[in-house]
MILUM-118649 format. One record per residue (C-alpha): residue number from 0; x, y, z. Coordinates in nm, 2 decimals. Layout:
# residues N
nulo=NUM, px=X, py=Y, pz=Z
...
# end
This chain:
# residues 191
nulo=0, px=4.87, py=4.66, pz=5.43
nulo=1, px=4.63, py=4.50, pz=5.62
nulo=2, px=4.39, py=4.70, pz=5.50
nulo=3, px=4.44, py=4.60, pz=5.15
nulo=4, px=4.51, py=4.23, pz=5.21
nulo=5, px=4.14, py=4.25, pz=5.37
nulo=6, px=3.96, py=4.42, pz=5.10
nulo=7, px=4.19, py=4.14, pz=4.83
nulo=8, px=4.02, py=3.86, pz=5.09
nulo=9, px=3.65, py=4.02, pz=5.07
nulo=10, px=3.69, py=4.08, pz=4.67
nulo=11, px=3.79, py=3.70, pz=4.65
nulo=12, px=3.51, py=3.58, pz=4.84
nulo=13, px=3.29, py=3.86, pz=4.68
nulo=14, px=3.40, py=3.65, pz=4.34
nulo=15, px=3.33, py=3.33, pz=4.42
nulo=16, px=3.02, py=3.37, pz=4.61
nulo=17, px=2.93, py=3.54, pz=4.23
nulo=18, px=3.08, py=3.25, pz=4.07
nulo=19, px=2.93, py=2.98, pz=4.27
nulo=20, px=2.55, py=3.17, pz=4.23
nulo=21, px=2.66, py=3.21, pz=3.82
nulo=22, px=2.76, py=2.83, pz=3.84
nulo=23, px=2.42, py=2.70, pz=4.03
nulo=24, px=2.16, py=2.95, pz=3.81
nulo=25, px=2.36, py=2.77, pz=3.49
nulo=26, px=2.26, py=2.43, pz=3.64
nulo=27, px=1.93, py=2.51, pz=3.72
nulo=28, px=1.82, py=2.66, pz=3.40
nulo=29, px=2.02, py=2.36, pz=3.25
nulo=30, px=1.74, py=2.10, pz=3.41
nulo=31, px=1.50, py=2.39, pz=3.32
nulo=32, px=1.58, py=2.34, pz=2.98
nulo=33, px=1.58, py=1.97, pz=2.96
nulo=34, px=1.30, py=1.94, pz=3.14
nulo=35, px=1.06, py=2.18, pz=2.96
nulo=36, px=1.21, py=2.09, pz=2.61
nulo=37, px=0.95, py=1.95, pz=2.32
nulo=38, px=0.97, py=1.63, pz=2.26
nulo=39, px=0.87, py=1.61, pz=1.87
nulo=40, px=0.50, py=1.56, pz=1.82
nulo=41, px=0.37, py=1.20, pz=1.76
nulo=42, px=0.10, py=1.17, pz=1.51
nulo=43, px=-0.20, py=1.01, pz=1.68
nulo=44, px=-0.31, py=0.67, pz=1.59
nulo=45, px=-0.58, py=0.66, pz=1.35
nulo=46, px=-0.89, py=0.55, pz=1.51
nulo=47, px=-1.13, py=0.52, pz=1.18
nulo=48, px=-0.99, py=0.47, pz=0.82
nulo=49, px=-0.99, py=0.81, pz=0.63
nulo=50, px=-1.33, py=0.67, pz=0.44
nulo=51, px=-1.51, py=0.66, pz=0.75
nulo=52, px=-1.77, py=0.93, pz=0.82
nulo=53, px=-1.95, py=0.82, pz=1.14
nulo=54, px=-1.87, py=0.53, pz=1.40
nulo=55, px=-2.12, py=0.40, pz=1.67
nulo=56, px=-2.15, py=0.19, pz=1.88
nulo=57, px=-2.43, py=-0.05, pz=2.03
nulo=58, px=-2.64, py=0.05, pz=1.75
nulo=59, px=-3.01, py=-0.01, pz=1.70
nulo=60, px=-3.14, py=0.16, pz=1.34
nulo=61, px=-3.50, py=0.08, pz=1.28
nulo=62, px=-3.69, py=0.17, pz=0.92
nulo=63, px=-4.04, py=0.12, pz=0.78
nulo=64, px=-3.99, py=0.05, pz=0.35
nulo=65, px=-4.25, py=0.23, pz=0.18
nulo=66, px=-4.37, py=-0.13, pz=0.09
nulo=67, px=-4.46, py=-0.23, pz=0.43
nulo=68, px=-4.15, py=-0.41, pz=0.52
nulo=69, px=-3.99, py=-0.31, pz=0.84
nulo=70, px=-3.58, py=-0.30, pz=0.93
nulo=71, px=-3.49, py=-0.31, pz=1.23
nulo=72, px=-3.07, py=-0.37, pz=1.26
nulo=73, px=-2.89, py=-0.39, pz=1.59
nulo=74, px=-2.48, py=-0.41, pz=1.57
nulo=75, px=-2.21, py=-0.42, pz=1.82
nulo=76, px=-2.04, py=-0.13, pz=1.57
nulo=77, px=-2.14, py=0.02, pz=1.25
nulo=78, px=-1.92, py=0.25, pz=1.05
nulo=79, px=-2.07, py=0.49, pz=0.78
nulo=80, px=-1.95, py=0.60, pz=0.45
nulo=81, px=-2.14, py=0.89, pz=0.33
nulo=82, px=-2.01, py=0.86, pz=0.00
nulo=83, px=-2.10, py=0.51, pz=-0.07
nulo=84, px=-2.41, py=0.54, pz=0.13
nulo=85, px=-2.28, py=0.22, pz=0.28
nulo=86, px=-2.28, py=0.09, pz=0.68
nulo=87, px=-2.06, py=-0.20, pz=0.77
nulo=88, px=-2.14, py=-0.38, pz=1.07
nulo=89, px=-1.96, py=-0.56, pz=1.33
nulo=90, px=-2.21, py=-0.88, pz=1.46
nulo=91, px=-2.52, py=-0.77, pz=1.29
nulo=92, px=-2.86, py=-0.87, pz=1.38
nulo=93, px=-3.10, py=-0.75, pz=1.14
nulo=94, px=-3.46, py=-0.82, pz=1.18
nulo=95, px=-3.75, py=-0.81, pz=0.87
nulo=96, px=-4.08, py=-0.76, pz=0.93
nulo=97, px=-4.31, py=-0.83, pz=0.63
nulo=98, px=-4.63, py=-0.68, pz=0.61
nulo=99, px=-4.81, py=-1.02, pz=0.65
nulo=100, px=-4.66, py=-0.98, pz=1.02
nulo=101, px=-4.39, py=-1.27, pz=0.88
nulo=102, px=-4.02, py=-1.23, pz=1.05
nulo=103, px=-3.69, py=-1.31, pz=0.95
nulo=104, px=-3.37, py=-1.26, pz=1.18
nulo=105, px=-3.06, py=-1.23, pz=1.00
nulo=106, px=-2.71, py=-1.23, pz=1.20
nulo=107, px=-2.37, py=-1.30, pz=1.11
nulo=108, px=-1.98, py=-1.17, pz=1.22
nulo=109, px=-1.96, py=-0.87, pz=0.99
nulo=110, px=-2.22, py=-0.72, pz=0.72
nulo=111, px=-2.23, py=-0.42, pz=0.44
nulo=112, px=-2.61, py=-0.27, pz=0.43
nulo=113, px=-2.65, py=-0.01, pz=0.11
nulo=114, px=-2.85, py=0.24, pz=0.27
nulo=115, px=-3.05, py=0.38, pz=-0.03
nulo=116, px=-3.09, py=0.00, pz=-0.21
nulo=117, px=-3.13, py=-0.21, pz=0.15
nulo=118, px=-2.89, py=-0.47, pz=-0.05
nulo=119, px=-2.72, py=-0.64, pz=0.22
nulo=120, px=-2.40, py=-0.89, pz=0.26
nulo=121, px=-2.34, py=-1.09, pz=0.62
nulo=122, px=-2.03, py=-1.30, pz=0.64
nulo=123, px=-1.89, py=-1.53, pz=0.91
nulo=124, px=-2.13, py=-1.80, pz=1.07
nulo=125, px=-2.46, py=-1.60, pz=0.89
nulo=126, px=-2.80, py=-1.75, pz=1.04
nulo=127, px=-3.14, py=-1.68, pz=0.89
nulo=128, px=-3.46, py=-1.75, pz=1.14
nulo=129, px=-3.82, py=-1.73, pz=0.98
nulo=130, px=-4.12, py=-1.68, pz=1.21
nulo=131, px=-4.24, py=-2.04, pz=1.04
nulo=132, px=-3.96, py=-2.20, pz=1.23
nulo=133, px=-3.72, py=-2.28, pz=0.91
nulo=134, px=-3.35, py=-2.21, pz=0.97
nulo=135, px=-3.10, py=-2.14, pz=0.75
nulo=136, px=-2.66, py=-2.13, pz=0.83
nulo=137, px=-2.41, py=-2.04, pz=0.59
nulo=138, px=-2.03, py=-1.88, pz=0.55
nulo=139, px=-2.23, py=-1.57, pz=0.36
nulo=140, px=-2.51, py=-1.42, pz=0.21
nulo=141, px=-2.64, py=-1.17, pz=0.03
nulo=142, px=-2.99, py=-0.96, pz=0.05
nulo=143, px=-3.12, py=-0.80, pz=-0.27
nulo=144, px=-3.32, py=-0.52, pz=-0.12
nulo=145, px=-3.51, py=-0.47, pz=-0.49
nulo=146, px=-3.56, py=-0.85, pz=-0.51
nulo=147, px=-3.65, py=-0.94, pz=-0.16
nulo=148, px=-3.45, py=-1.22, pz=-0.22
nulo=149, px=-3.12, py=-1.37, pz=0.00
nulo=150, px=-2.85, py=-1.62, pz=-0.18
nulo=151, px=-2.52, py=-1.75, pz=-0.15
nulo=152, px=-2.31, py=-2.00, pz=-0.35
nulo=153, px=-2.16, py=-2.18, pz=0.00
nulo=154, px=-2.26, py=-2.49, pz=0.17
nulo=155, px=-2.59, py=-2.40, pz=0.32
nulo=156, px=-2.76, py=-2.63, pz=0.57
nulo=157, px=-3.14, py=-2.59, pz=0.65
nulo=158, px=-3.35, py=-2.73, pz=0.90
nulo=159, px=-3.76, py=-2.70, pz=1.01
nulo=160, px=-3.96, py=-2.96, pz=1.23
nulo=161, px=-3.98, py=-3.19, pz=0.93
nulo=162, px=-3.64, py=-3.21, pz=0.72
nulo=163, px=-3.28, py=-3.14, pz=0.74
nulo=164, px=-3.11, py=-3.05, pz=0.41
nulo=165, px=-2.74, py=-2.96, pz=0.32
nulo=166, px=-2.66, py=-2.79, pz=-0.07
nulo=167, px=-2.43, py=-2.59, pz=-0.17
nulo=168, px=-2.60, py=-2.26, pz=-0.30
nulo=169, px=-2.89, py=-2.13, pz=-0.24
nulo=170, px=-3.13, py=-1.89, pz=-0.32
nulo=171, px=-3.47, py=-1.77, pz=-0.10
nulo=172, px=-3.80, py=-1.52, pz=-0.16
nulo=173, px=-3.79, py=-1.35, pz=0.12
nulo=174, px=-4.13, py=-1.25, pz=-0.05
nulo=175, px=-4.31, py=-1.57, pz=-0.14
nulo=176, px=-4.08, py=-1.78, pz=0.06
nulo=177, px=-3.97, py=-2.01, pz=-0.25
nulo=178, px=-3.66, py=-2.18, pz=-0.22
nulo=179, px=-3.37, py=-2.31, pz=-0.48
nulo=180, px=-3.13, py=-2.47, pz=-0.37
nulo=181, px=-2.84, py=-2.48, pz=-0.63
nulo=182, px=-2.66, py=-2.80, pz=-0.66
nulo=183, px=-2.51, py=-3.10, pz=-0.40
nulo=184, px=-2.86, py=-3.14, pz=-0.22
nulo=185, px=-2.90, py=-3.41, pz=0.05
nulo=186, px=-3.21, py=-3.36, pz=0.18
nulo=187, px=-3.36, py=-3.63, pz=0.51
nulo=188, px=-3.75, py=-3.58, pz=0.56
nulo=189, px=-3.92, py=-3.71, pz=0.84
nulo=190, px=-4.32, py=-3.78, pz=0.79
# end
């Protein structure tokens, strides 16, 4: 009898030694699980719009027109759009070289630049710098590649060593430097 009352002991240790080692593999593969389970997939944020073929940075883009004229653009950031031939830039600088060896600087906040046309729009605190030393500051203005011509219906302001003059609108030949200014002029000329 004790005999069998032994082997009953070692069966019921045998069983819960089994039990326990079932209980702790559960347990384990339990945190397993949890651990090692897919969290669903977050889409990633977009970092261009879906129109956007190329983004750069710290660009500097420089062209020579079959007339003569040289481009030159810098921008903090330019995004292309293949399909509209369109760049817009973020804090332009764009710089024209005429073939006379004349220059203007063009910068603003944000600009469009048609690739194929050169017609151009700058926005936000736009300044225009001739070689001559005439300066020009607006809200916005627009370029007319064909035309070689910039103008703008805002409050302009435009200064040179002689004369300080405030309109609203104008428009200047980039070409033959001849200037219109559209309507409110208050012009002060120094001799």
């Amino acid at each position: 009898m004790r005999l069998k009352a032994l082997t009953v002991l070692l069966k019921k240790k045998r069983l819960i030694v089994s039990a326990g080692c079932l209980a702790v593999f559960f347990v384990l593969g339990g945190i397993l699980y949890t651990l090692n389970k897919e969290e669903p997939r977050k889409t990633p944020e977009k970092l261009m719009d879906d129109q956007v073929d190329l983004q750069v940075m710290n660009v500097h883009y420089t062209e020579a027109t079959d007339e003569g004229v040289i481009w030159e653009v810098h921008a903090e950031s330019a995004q292309y759009r293949k399909k509209d031939n369109l760049a817009l830039l973020k804090n332009p600088k764009i710089t024209l070289t005429m073939p006379d060896g004349r220059n203007f600087v063009l910068t603003g906040k944000e600009g469009t630049l048609k690739q194929d046309s050169k017609d151009m729009k700058l926005t936000g605190d736009v300044h225009l710098q001739s070689s001559n030393g005439d300066s020009f500051k607006t809200d916005e203005v627009t370029y007319s590649g064909k035309e070689k011509r910039c103008h703008t219906g805002s409050p302009v302001n435009l200064k040179n060593s002689r004369m300080q003059i405030d309109a609203t609108g104008m428009s200047i030949s980039l070409a033959d430097e001849h200037l219109t200014l559209l309507s409110g002029v208050k012009a002060c000329i120094q001799r």
